[in-house]
C-alpha positions, 0 to 999 in steps of 0.5 A, spaced: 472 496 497 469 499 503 476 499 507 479 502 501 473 508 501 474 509 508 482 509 509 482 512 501 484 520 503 490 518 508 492 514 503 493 520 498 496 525 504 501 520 505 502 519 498 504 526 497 507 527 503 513 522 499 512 525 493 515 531 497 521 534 496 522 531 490 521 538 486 527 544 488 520 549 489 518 543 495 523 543 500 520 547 506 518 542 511 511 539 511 507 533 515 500 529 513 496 535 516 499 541 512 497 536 506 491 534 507 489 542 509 492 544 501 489 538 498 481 540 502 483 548 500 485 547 493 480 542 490 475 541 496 472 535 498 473 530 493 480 533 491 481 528 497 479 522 493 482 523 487 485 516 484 479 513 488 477 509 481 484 505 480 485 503 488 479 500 487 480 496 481 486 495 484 483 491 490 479 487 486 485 483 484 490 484 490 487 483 496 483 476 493 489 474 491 493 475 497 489 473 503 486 466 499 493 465 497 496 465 504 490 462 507 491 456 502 499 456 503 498 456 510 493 450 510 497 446 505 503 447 509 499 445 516 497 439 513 502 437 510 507 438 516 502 434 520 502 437 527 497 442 526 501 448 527 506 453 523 512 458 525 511 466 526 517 466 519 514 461 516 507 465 516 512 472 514 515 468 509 509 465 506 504 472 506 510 476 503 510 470 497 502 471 496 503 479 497 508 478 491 503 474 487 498 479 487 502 485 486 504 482 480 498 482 478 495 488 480 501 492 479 498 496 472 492 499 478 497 501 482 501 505 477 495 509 474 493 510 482 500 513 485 500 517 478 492 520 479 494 522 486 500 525 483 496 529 479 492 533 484 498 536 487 500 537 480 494 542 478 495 545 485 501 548 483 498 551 475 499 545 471 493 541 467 492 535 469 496 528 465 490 524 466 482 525 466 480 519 468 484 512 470 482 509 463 485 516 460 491 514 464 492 506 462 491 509 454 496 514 455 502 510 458 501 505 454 502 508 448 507 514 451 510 507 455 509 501 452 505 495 454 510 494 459 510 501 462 504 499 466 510 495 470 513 500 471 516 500 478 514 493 479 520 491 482 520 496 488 513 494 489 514 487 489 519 488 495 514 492 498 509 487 498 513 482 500 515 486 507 507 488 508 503 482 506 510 479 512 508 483 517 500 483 515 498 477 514 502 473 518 501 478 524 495 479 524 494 471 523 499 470 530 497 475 534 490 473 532 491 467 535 495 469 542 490 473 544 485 468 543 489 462 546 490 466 552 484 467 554 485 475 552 479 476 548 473 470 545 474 470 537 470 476 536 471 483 534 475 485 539 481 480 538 480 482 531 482 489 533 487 488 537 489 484 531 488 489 526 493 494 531 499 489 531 498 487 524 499 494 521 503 497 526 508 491 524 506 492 517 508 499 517 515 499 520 517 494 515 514 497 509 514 504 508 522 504 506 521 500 500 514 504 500 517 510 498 522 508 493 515 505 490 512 511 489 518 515 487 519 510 481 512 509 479 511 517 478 517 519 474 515 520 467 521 519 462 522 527 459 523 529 452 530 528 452 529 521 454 532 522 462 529 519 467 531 521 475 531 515 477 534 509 474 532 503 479 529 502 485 537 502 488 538 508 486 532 511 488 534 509 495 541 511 494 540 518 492 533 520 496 537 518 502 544 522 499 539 528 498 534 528 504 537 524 509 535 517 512 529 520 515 526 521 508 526 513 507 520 513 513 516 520 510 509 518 510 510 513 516 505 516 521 499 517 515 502 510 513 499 507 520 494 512 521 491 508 514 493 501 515 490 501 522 482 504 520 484 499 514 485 493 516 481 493 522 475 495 516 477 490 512 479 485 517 472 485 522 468 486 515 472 478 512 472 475 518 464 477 518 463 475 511 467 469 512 461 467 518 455 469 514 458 464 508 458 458 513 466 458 514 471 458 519 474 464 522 481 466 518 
């Protein structure tokens, strides 16, 4: 919850930044900068928390999820394996599973965030806002969308979750331990650091394509007539890179990594001094 306060305003910079484009009126060039800029302009400080709520309550089912599940994957592995060591692809491949069990879970959270971060940029434009809070907005879609509605987008959000829980969990996790066993720092705070960097850097690079499309699917509401823009995560792909190009896929890169480098070092530091003050062993 702290990592998610800190990290929270980048996050929503990088959410509109993938968002733009989508509308005729928004093809001019803009950077996460310029959006923040209109964001503090428009509705101040707290515009830039808008969505808060729900990316809380989304944490509150994810990250639990996937880190216990990954550490106790990875643990029945290395016992049952009986050399005491795992592979760097068995670690990406048991993280992205972990990462998939916890979207699952956590998806519906995840839906109402992205559409209350949209919702800021709608009201900058002169539009009323679609939700007045993240209760407003589970009532909304489930009666405008059905029960199911809520898993809208699931798909592209599984996928990447699967390359971000990959990269994050299981770099963090090797690199953690290569600068321990190479006597580059002790298991403390720097080695977590340096850790943190490599995990979100790797975790960024993999992620933010299916990032893009996961965004794009989550916010599209269907019009009246019953049209949507897009009618799956593949086609979503085809047509932003058709009309935007395949830069667009890594729109948001940059404000990506400007979050998950701060998040996961807060979020990492802060586990791994909750894992010491509980008597456990380090992650």
């Amino acid at each position: 919850m702290v990592a998610e306060t800190a990290t929270f305003p980048i996050d929503l910079a990088k959410t509109r930044l993938q968002l733009h484009g989508e509308s005729l009126s928004s093809t001019h060039p803009t950077n996460a900068f310029r959006v923040a800029a209109e964001i503090l302009r428009q509705r101040g400080l707290l515009g830039l928390y808008q969505g808060l709520s729900p990316a809380i309550l989304r944490h509150l089912f994810y990250t639990p999820i996937r880190i216990v599940g990954y550490e106790n994957l990875r643990n029945f592995v290395v016992n049952d394996g009986g050399n005491g060591s795992i592979s760097l692809p068995s670690k990406a491949f048991l993280g992205g599973v972990s990462g998939v069990i916890a979207q699952v879970v956590a998806s519906p959270a995840d839906l109402v965030k992205v559409r209350m971060q949209a919702d800021s940029r709608m009201v900058s434009q002169g539009h009323q806002p679609r939700y007045l809070g993240p209760f407003d907005a589970f009532n909304k879609i489930v009666h405008a969308e059905g029960f199911g509605g809520l898993w809208k987008g699931v798909f592209p959000n599984i996928q990447r979750a699967f390359l971000v829980n990959m990269g994050e969990l299981a770099c963090y996790d090797h690199a953690k331990r290569f600068v321990i066993h190479n006597r580059i720092a002790a298991d403390n705070i720097y080695a977590h650091t340096l850790a943190s960097i490599m995990s979100g850097l790797s975790a960024t690079a993999l992620s933010c394509p299916a990032d893009v499309v996961k965004t794009r699917m989550m916010n599209q509401v269907a019009a009246k007539e019953g049209k949507i823009r897009y009618k799956s995560s593949y086609d979503c792909l085809v047509k932003t890179v058709k009309i935007e190009g395949l830069r667009a896929l890594w729109k948001g890169f940059f404000p990506t990594w400007a979050r998950l480098g701060p998040w996961q070092f807060v979020f990492w530091v802060s586990y791994e001094k909750f894992r010491q003050v509980a008597g456990l062993c380090s992650f």
